[in-house]
C-alpha positions, 0 to 999 in steps of 0.5 A: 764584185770584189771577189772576181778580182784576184787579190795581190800576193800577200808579204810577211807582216811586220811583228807589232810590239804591241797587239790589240784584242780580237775584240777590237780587231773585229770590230775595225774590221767590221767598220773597214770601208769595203771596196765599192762594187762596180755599178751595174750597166744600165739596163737594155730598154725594152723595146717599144710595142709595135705600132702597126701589125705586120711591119717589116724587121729591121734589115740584116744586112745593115753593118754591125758595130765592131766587137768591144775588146774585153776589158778586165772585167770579163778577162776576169770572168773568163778565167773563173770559167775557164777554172770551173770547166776545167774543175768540173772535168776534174770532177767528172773524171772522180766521179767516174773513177769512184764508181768504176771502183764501186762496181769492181769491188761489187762484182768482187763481192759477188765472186766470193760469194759465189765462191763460198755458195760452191763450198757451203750452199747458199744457206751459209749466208742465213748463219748471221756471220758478218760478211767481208768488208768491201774492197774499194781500190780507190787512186791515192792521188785522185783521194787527196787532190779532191779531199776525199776520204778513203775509208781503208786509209783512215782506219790503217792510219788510226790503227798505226797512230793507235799502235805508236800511242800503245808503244809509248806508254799511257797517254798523259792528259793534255794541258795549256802550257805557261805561255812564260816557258813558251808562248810561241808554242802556247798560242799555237795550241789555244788556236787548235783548241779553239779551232782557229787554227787547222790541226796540220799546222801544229801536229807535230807539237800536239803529237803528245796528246792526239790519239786516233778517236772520235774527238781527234781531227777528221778530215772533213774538219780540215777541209771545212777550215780551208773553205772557211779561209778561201771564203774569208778571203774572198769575200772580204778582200782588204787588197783594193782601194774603197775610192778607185778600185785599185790594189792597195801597196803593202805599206798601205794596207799595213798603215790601214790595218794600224789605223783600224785597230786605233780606231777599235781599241778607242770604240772599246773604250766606249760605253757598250750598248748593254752598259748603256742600257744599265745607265738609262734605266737609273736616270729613269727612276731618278725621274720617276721621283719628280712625278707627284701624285695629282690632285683629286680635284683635277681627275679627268672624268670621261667615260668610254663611248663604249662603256656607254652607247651602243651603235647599231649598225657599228658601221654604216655601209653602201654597196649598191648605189647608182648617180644621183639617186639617194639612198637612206640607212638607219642609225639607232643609238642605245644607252646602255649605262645606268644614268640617263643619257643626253646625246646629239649626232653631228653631221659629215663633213662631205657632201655626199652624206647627210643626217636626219633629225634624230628621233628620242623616245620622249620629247625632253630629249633624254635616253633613260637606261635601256632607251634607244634614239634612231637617225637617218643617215642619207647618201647621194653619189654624183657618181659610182666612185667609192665614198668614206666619211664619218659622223660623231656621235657626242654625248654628256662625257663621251664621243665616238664616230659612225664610219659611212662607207659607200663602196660597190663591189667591183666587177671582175671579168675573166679575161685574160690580158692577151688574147692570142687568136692564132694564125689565119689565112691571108685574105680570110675573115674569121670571128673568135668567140672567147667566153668570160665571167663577171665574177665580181658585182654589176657594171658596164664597160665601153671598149676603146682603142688605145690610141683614142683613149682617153681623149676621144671614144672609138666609134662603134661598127657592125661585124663581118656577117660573111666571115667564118666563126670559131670555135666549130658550131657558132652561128651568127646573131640576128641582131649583130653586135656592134665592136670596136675596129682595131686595125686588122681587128674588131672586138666586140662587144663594143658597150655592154652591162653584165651583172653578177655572175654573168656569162658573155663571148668576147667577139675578136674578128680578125682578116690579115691582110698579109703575113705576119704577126698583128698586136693591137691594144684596147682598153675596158673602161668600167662604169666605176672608173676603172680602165684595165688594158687588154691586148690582142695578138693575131698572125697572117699565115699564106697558105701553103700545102704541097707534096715535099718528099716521095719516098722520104726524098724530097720532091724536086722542081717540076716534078709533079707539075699540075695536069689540067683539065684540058687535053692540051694540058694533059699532052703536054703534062710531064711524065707520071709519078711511076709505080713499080711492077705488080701483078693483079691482086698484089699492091705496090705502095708509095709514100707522099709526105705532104706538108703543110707550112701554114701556121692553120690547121687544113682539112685535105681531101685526095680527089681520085677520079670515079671508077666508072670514068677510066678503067684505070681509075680503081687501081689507084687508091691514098690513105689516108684519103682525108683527114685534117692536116696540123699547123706547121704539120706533115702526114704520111700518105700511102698511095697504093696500086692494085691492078685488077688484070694483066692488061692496061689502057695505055701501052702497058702502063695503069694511068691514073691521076691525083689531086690534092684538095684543101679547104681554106674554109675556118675552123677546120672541119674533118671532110665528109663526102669528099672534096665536094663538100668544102666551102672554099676548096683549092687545088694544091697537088695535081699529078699523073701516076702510072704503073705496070701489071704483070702476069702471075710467076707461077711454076710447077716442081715438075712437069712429068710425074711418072708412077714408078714400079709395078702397079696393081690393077683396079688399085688407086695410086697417087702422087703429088705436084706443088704448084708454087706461085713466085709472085706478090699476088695470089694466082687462081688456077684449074687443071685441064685435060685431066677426067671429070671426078665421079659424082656418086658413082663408082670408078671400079666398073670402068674399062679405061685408064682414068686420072684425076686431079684434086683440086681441080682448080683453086687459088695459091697465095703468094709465095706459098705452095698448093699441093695438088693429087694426081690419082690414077685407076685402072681396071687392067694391066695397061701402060699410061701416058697422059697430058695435062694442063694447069691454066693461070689466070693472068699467068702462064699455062704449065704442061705436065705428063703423066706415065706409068705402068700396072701389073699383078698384085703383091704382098709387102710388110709394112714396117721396115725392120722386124727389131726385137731390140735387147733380149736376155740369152734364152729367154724369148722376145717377141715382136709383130710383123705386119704384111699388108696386099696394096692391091684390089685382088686376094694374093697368097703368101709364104713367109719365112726367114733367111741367115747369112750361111756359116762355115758349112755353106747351108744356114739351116743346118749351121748350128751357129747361123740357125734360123731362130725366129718362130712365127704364128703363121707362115702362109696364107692368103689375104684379101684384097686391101687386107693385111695381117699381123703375125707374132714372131718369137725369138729365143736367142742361143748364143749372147751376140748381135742377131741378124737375119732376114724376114723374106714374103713370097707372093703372087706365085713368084719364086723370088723374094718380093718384100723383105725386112731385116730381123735384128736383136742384141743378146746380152747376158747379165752382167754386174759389179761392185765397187769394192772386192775387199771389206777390212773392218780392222780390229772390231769388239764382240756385240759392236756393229760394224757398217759399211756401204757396198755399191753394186751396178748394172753393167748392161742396159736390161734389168738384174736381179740379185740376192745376196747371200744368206751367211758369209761363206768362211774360206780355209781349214777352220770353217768350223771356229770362224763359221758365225763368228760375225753376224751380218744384216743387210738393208737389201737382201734381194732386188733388181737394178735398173739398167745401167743403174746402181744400187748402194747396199748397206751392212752391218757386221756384228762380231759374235764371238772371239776366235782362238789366238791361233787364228790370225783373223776372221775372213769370209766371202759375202756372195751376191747371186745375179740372176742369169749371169754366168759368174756369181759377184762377192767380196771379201770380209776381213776382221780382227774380232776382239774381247773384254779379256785383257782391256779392262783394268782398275786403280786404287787411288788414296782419297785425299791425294790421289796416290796410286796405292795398288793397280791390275797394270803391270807397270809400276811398283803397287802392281807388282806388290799386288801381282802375286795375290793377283795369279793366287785369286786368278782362277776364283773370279774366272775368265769373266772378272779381273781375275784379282783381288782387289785389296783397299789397304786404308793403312795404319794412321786412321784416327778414331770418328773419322773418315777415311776415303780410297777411291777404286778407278774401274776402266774398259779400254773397249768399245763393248758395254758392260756391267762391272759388280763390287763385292766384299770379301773381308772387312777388316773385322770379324764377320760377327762384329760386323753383322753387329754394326749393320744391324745396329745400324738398320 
């Protein structure tokens, strides 16, 4: 490995007087001796298979030879891994900045697409407009250290090379320069051209004709050439001496290079492989001339077999034979030429084969055309080896040859070469049953150990017909089937015969006698002489299964002793595994991992005792209780205790016990009906478990539930008690010193005080609460006070007291508040009140309302603090349990906050029993607009006008508005201005939503123009709002203007535009004009010109031409209208021209 060596420094090379031609350069080069590799160390033998199964490792403690200093071999490679991690970090580090960047420049993205989302909508990403380039922010340093190429960097460079080439002129075409003026610089630029020389090297000298474009030098080119060097370099290395391996001196490298390029130059001068090609062909077709034609009489006359006989069948083939019996095959020979035919066959050379007389058609023994001979071809193997021979076949000018082959199909069994049968237990038995195919043809095997072959046959022995056999569901044969004994192995069937496609169970019983791993070899000897080996490989595993952790923590020594079945076991037992605290109908639970480090599945089983023999037995329960436990596995047990009562057996403390049963019995089975079932149970686990009941944590939210106020005779009162239970278990309870419930009779005829309680009894779940109805009746006026009693089972018993007192009946109003919410000034709102007599006995009433006194000390005769309310009813009588709803009306007087009392007088009292508050907020309408000012500016009669006008609700209740029909012109002249400007709204009329606007859209479209002496037009545009104490409005200004004045001509010469007469007052044709201008002013009227215009086509018109003056008509207004031409005068007589147009038509 030349390349793991580091190469010396190289020194400058001495200039050569004469350089050979890289022809012969490379061709020394190739025929350089190149540095032998160091021979590769011999390879670690394998080791020897294990002689005997179960045998012990080589001991650890045995002394290691002490560690080889390297030598400079694996220096080397150490440095080259040291350089690799250091340049993988290096290039972890580049990765990770490069994507950091791409992530900054994409968030970048998407801010200012976000940002322009926020100025143009999202839709501005549909206009197909090219999005901004992404900003990549890559380090300069990191770019250039790992020849990467930044794309931002590459166009900034090719956009200033490109700016420096525009600057400099056009770009001459680059040409080889005359190696006379400059070969230094020549060769340097055929090197670049012909990319053997990087670009970098020469750029300066190439500068003149290198632009930034596609042919130009790119960065990757670079760094291919660098690699392309480094790989030169590295794997053709000249620095090292073929013989020994050592660094060559640069004197010797030199005189080595002198003498390659010797030899290269003395190889040119060699006749080349095509050349030589060339001269070979000559001197075969100088030859070719000494080959005369042969004579005639000399021709050889042979025909093809082929072209003559015809062989049926082509080849005679054996496929099923057996030793020493003798099979035939027919041979048929066919002439298939048109002569008649002599043919004899000639017996094999071997032993095996051998031929009939052959039968002709006729007895001279000739084959006519068409005719047929036939032989037999007999074959009697010693054996069922493979046989080939040949017999010929020779006739008058041919020969051919018969292949006789003998070959049977050999058998081919799906077996695998190792078979693995897994652990077993030490001290167990067990029959693996592997099934195969004979895929191939017939044949017989006989089974032999490894060791015996081939010298001896291994005997035959009969299986263990007490072991257990796999997989599940295999029975044991009548007749066993003899096998082979390899050891710990035996491996059946010992001598069998399988025909084609037939199915077999290859029989492995396998019983270690102690842990550890066992491999055995037996080879299948085949009855065609075939030997294949097969391996079988098997483990002795220990049982082992334990509980290892409780809880997640792992099980210390001694902790779960094993208890016995004995009394003096038992006492001496350690103590139990204890459970925490729980109340009946509640669990506590805890976790036994249970671990199994045998290399077999292991059925297990958690033998609990029966709940008949201790009362403690059925508040202890595992799941899962069975189940099969995996090989080098663990399963999560989840003991649980659930007692049933408060009370136990042993001082307090639930005992219970624990076993842990396997079955040792193979193939696992999932265990059906218990432990009782297994075939070779074992007791892995036998424990005390212990716990503690505790009584119910039951409490009630009070313990005296007194009825406060007056209460009604014969009327129902309750009220509620949670009775909340703090535990982990649902609790059962019932009420006791409380009445007995009715059953379908009534409760009013009773002359006692009776309390209930609903429900009497029941069950509350943990922490949850039950809600328990204490109701009381009773037929009189009486002072109660009671004792109750809520009895838990396995809980407390909780007192409570019951009081109250019951008085006359009275009136009360259902709802709190008699609210008439927002109300307009004057207009009414109504609103329910609902009085309602709780008791069982009718109760008369009064109601009326009651205001805070004003200045004068009497509310009913303030003004200000009047009673305003009116109701439908004031008094009456209502049944008992009855209630009524009566109307109440209020029509505010004054805009304000409204507050009063609404008082019931009942039961004879003179005092206000119930009250509620009456409550409303008056408002008057209120609304505004937005602008109090319209200025249209300077608008043009017949031209719309539109502005958008806003109008809001300033309160929370509907307005309803209209605006005015007409402007309402303000000031002296209300005649001149009044419908100077025509005004049309959207919306004339409607109502605003409370505390909604409205945006109202007019068009004003002036009319006519006012008088100069008006300064401008200016009205106010009223809106009236409904019930509002002041109407709304705003203010139009505008400036109304005409046609008079903004419409103005031109008189322009065709042919060079010049100005010849104007209406303006600005240049010299107009003022020519502006006397003819005020003569005719007063015959167009206002609506025209008011000039003349004349067309003066002028004194230089030739005779059949055309003279064209061109009148520029222009409306410096906003206001469409209609311009007319007409004709005055023609410059002729009016006789002359009726003349010409009627000559014309």
């Amino acid at each position: 490995f030349p390349e793991l060596y580091p190469p010396p420094e190289p020194e400058p090379e001495e200039v050569e007087p004469a350089e050979p031609d890289a022809d012969a350069e490379a061709e020394a080069s190739e025929d350089a001796p190149e540095p032998e590799a160091p021979a590769d160390p011999d390879p670690e033998p394998e080791p020897e298979p294990e002689e005997a199964a179960g045998e012990a490792p080589p001991e650890e403690d045995a002394e290691r030879p002490p560690t080889p200093e390297l030598d400079a071999y694996q220096k080397r490679i150490a440095e080259i891994d040291a350089r690799a991690a250091s340049r993988l970090e290096r290039l972890d580090a580049a990765e990770t900045h490069l994507d950091t960047a791409e992530a900054e420049a994409a968030a970048a993205e998407l801010r200012a697409l976000e940002v322009a989302d926020a100025m143009y909508t999202v839709r501005h990403r549909l206009t197909g407009a090219p999005r901004a380039a992404p900003d990549v922010r890559l380090d300069a340093s990191l770019v250039s250290e790992h020849d990467l190429i930044d794309a931002k960097t590459l166009m900034a460079t090719n956009e200033s090379r490109l700016a420096a080439r525009l600057t400099r002129g056009s770009v001459q075409t680059p040409r080889m320069k005359d190696p006379k003026e400059n070969p230094k610089e020549t060769r340097m630029e055929r090197d670049v051209l012909l990319g053997t020389r990087r670009f970098d090297d020469v750029e300066t000298s190439l500068d003149h004709f290198t632009e930034p474009s596609y042919a130009a030098s790119t960065k990757s080119a670079e760094n291919r050439a660098v690699a392309r060097e480094q790989r030169l370099t590295e794997t053709v290395p000249p620095f090292r001496k073929s013989d020994t391996g050592d660094l060559m001196s640069e004197e010797e490298y030199l005189a080595k290079t002198r003498a390659a390029r010797l030899i290269a130059a003395e190889r040119a001068r060699e006749m080349g492989v095509s050349r030589r090609e060339i001269e070979e062909r000559v001197l075969t077709r100088m030859k070719a001339r000494a080959n005369f034609v042969p004579n005639p009489r000399h021709v050889d006359k042979r025909d093809a077999f082929e072209d003559i006989f015809v062989l049926d069948p082509p080849q005679v083939r054996f496929t099923e034979y057996v030793a020493g019996e003798t099979y035939e095959a027919r041979l048929t020979i066919r002439n298939k030429s048109r002569l008649s035919r002599r043919v004899r066959v000639l017996p094999a050379a071997s032993r095996y084969f051998s031929v009939a007389e052959c039968v002709f058609p006729s007895e001279h023994g000739m084959l006519a055309p068409g005719m047929a001979c036939w032989t037999v071809v007999r074959f009697r193997p010693e054996s069922l080896a493979d046989y080939e021979d040949f017999i010929a076949v020779a006739g008058e000018t041919a020969r051919g040859r018969v292949s006789l082959v003998a070959k049977r199909h050999p058998p081919r069994l799906t077996i695998d070469p190792v078979v693995d049968v897994g652990a077993v237990l030490v001290g167990g038995d067990v029959e693996f049953r592997v099934p195969f195919k004979n895929v191939g043809g017939e044949g017989r095997f006989r089974l032999v150990d490894e060791k015996d072959w081939p010298d001896t046959t291994t005997p035959l022995v009969l299986p263990n017909e007490t072991a257990d056999l796999a997989p599940f569901g295999e029975t044991h044969e009548d007749s066993p089937t003899p096998c082979i004994p390899l050891g710990p192995f035996r491996v059946g069937p010992g001598a069998m015969s399988l025909p084609r496609n037939a199915v077999e169970k290859l029989r492995v019983g396998f019983a270690p006698p102690k842990p550890g791993t066992f491999t055995r070899a037996f080879r299948a000897v085949c009855d065609n002489g075939q030997v294949k080996t097969f391996r079988v490989v098997g483990t002795g595993t220990v049982l082992d299964v334990a509980v290892a952790a409780v809880d997640g923590r792992d099980v210390a020594a001694g902790e779960l002793a094993r208890v016995g079945d004995d009394d003096e076991a038992r006492q001496a037992a350690p103590p139990p595994l204890r459970f925490g605290a729980c109340e009946p109908g509640s669990f506590t639970q805890r976790v036994f991992t249970v671990r199994n480090n045998t290399k077999v599945p292991v059925p297990f089983e958690w033998d609990l005792p029966d709940p008949d023999e201790t009362s403690d037995a059925r508040a202890f329960t595992v799941e899962p209780r069975s189940g099969i436990l995996g090989d080098e596995a663990e399963v999560e047990c989840v003991a649980t205790f659930a007692p049933h009562s408060s009370s136990s057996s042993r001082g307090g403390d639930s005992v219970g016990r624990c076993r842990l049963v396997v079955d040792a019995a193979f193939p696992p089975r999932t265990p059906i009906n218990g432990a009782a079932m297994f075939a070779k149970p074992v007791v892995v686990e036998d424990f005390l478990v212990a716990g503690v009941a505790t009584k119910h944590d039951v409490v009630l939210d009070a313990h005296l539930v007194h009825f406060a106020g007056a209460m009604l005779p014969g009327r129902h009162y309750d009220r509620t008690v949670r009775v909340t239970n703090l535990g982990t278990a649902p609790c059962a309870f019932a009420w006791a010193g409380a009445d007995a419930p009715p059953r379908g009779e009534s409760t009013d005829n009773t002359e006692s005080s009776q309390i209930f309680v609903y429900p009497a009894f029941g069950s509350v779940a943990p922490g949850e609460t039950v809600v328990c109805v204490l109701e009381f009746m009773s037929p009189g006026a009486a002072r109660i006070d009671r004792h109750l009693q809520c009895l838990c089972e396995d809980g407390p018993n909780l007192p409570l007291r019951v009081t109250g007192d019951v008085e006359g009946p009275e009136v009360v109003i259902a709802q709190s508040a008699v609210d008439f919410g927002l109300l307009r000034r004057g207009v009414p709102g109504d609103t329910y009140v609902t009085l309602r007599n709780p008791s069982a006995v009718p109760c008369a009433w009064r109601l009326e309302e009651r205001r805070a006194t004003g200045a004068t000390g009497d509310a009913l005769n303030d003004e200000n603090e009047k009673p305003e309310i009116v109701f439908s009813a004031t008094q009456g009588v209502l049944p008992a349990n009855g209630e009524i709803e009566l109307e109440c009306t209020l029509r505010a007087t004054r805009a304000g906050a409204y507050r009063g009392v609404v008082s019931v007088f009942s039961g004879g009292r003179r005092s206000a029993g119930a009250v509620a508050h009456a409550r409303a907020d008056v408002l008057d309408p209120r609304a505004a607009l937005d602008v109090t000012r319209v200025d249209l500016g300077v608008v043009y009669v017949g031209v719309p006008t539109t502005r958008v006008v806003t109008l809001k609700n300033m309160t929370m209740l509907p307005a309803a508005f209209k605006w005015s029909d007409a402007p309402l012109v303000v000031g002296e002249d209300d005649e001149e201005s009044d419908g100077a400007i025509h005004v049309e709204c959207d919306v004339w009329k409607g109502e605003l939503a409370p505390g909604g606007t409205m945006a109202v859209r007019f068009d004003f479209t002036p009319v006519r123009v006012l008088s100069s002496k008006k300064n401008g037009y200016a009205s106010l545009v009223a809106c009236d709002v409904a019930g509002a104490l002041r109407p709304l409005g705003f203010e139009l200004v505008a400036q109304i203007r005409g046609l008079e004045g903004n419409v103005s001509y031109d008189v322009r010469r065709g042919a060079d535009g010049a100005l010849t007469a104007s209406s303006r007052r600005d240049d010299f044709a107009s003022r020519s004009v502006a006397a003819l201008d005020a003569r005719d002013a007063l015959v167009l009227g206002p609506s025209g010109l008011g000039d003349d215009c004349v067309v003066d086509f002028g004194d230089a018109c030739q005779v059949r031409e055309h003279a064209v003056m061109e009148l520029v008509v222009r409306n410096a207004t906003a206001i469409e209208t209609f311009v007319s031409l007409q004709v005055d005068k023609r410059g002729v007589r009016d006789e002359t021209a009726r003349e010409l147009t009627a000559k014309r038509r």
